[in-house]
N, C-alpha and C positions, 0 to 999 in steps of 0.2 A: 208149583212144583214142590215137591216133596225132599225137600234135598238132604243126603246123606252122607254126615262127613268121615272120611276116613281118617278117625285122629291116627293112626299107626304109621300115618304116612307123612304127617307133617311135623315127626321130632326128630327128623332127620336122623335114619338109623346107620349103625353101623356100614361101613364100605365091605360090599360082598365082593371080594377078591376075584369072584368067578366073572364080572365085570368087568369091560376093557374101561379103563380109567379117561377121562376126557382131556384130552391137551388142551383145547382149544374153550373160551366161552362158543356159546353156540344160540344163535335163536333162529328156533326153528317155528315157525307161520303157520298156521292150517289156511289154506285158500281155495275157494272154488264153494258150489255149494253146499246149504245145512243140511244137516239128518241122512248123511252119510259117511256115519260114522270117525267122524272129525274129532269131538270131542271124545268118544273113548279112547280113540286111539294117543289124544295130547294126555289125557290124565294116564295111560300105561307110562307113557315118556315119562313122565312129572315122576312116576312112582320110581319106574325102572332107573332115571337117573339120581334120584336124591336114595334108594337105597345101595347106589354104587358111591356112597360119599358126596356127590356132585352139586353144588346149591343149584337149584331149581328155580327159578320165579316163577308167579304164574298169575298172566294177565290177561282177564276176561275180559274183552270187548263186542261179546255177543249180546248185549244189554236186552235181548229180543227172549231168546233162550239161553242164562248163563248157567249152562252147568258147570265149569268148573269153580264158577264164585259160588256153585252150593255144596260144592264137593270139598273146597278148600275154601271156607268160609272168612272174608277180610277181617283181619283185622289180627286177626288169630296167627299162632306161628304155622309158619311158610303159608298164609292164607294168599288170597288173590289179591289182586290189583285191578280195580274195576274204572271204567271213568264214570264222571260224575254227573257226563247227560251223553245222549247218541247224537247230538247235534254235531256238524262235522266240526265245529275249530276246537271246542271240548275234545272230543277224540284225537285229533289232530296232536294239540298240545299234550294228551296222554300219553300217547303211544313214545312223546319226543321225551318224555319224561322218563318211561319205564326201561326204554334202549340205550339214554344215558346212565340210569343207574344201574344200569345189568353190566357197562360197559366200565365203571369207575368200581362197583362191586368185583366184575372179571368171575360175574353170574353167568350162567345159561338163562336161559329163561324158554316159556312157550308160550304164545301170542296167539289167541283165540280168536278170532275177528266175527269167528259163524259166516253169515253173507256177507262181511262187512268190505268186500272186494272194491267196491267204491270209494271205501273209506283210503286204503291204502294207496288207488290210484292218485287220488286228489292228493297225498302225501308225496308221493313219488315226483309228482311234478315240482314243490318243494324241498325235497332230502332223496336222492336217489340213493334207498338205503341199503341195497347188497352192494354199492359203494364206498359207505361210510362203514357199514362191516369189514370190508377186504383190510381197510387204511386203523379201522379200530384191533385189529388180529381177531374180528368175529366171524364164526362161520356160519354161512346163510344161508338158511335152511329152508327151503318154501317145501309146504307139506302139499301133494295134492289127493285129492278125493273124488275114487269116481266108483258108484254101484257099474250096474250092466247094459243102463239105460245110451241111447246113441246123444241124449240131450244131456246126459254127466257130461264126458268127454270132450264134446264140444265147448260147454264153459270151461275147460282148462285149458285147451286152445286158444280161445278168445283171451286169455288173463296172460298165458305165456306169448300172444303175438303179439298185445300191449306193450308188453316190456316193462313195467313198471316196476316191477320186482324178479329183475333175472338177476339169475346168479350161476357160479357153476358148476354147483348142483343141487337137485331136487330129489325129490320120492314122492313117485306115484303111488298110491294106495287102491288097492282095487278091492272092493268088497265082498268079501261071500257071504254075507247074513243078508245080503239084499239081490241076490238070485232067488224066484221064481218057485215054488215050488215043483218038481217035476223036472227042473231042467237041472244038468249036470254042470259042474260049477268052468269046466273047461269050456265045455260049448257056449253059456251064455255069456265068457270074452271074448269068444272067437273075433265077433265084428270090431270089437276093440284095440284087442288087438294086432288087427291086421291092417289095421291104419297107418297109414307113414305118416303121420303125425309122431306115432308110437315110437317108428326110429329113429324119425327125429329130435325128438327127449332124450332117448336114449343116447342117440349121439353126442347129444347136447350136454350128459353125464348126470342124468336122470337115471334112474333105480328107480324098479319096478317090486312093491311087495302084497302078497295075499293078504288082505286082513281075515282068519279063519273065521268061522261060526262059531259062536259061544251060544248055545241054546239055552244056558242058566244064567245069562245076563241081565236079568227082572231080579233074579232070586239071591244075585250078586251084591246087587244094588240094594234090594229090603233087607241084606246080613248087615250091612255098614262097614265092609271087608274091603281092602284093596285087592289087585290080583294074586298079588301073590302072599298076603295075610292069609286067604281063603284055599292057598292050594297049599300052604302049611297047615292047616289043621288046626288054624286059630279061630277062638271065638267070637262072634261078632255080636252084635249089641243083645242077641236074646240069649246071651251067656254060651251057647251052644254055637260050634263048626260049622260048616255044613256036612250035608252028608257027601257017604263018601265017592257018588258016582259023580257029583256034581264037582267037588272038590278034583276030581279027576280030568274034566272037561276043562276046567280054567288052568290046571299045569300043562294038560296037553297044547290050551290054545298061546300060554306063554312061551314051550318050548318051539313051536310051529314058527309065533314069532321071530324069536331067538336065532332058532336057525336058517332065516330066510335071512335075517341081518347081517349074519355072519358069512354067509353062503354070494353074498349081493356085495361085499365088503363097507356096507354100512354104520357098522356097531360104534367106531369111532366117529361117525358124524354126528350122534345124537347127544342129547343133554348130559 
């Protein structure tokens, strides 16, 4: 992997005022399966909250594919937090580590597991931890991720009927860079969501958000640009912006964002 770090992102910039400010530490989980858009969507958190002022932690435990240990490289400031093997007590003892110091910090943090949903069960039967959140003043955050596939969905089913990590409340993500060519981004949820599964989260104080299409998200990544580096007009590692149509797609895919957050009354649960 080719990893590109956004140093702009880990000197912790100035607090953009147009930011709702965090009361709360918060750790918020990607869970369910990979390569649906999990990790981009943790590293916009990570950015979006550390340029609202917010300490951010960010701890990779996808040892498999870790993009944000290459995005925020250890060691380095605000870098990751990786563990030291994928064996489970290794992990195990990681994760007990990175939630107590998030919790003695009275850090946010984001928790990247990738597949690592097994990991966290086998935890849960030891630390039931959107418990030890409620009593820490943490809010717990389980991220979930589903393209348009009927087999996404069902693994966040399976993870929320476990119970291992309920809380009361989540956010569902639903994908639109992994719709189909051809098909209209409304129709390929339809079967999604018209599950009572769906009201059931919902009821349950789950929040539903689009994740938009970013078409220059290759080009984002070969600039060495965070999102919103890149939709200011900043240079990225070949001295040069991007251009300006591109530059255009990444503010548009931030305010899209932004305002499903705000619209869904989410903005205060995140980092």
């Amino acid at each position: 992997m080719n990893a590109i770090t956004p140093k702009h992102e880990n000197n912790q910039p100035e607090r953009n005022p147009k930011l709702p400010a965090v009361r709360q530490p918060v750790l918020a989980t990607r869970l369910g399966r990979g390569r649906l858009g999990g990790s981009t969507v943790c590293d916009f958190l990570i950015q979006r909250g550390r340029r609202a002022g917010n300490p951010v932690m960010v701890a990779d435990g996808d040892r498999r594919n870790p993009t944000l240990a290459g995005l925020y490289p250890p060691g380095g400031p605000g870098g990751a937090s990786v563990p030291p093997s994928d064996e489970l007590a290794d992990m195990k003892d990681w994760i007990t580590e990175q939630v107590g110091q998030m919790v003695v910090n009275r850090s946010s943090m984001v928790l990247d597991l990738g597949g690592g949903d097994r990991v966290l069960s086998d935890y849960g039967q030891d630390v039931p931890l959107a418990d030890f959140c409620t009593v820490s003043g943490v809010i717990c955050l389980p991220l979930y991720f589903a393209g348009p596939e009927k087999d996404d969905f069902d693994h966040i089913v399976a993870i929320r009927d476990a119970k291992y990590f309920a809380a009361p409340r989540s956010v569902l993500f639903l994908n639109e860079n992994l719709v189909r060519a051809g098909r209209t981004t409304s129709g390929a949820f339809d079967e999604t969501l018209g599950r009572p599964e769906i009201e059931e989260m919902v009821a349950g104080g789950a929040k539903l958000i689009f994740i938009p299409r970013l078409p220059c998200m290759a080009e984002l990544r070969a600039s060495g640009l965070g999102f919103y580096d890149a939709a200011a007009n900043k240079p990225g590692k070949s001295g040069k912006p991007m251009d300006p149509v591109r530059q255009f797609m990444v503010k548009t895919w931030i305010e899209r964002l932004e305002s499903q957050f705000v619209e869904t009354g989410i903005a205060d649960w995140l980092p």
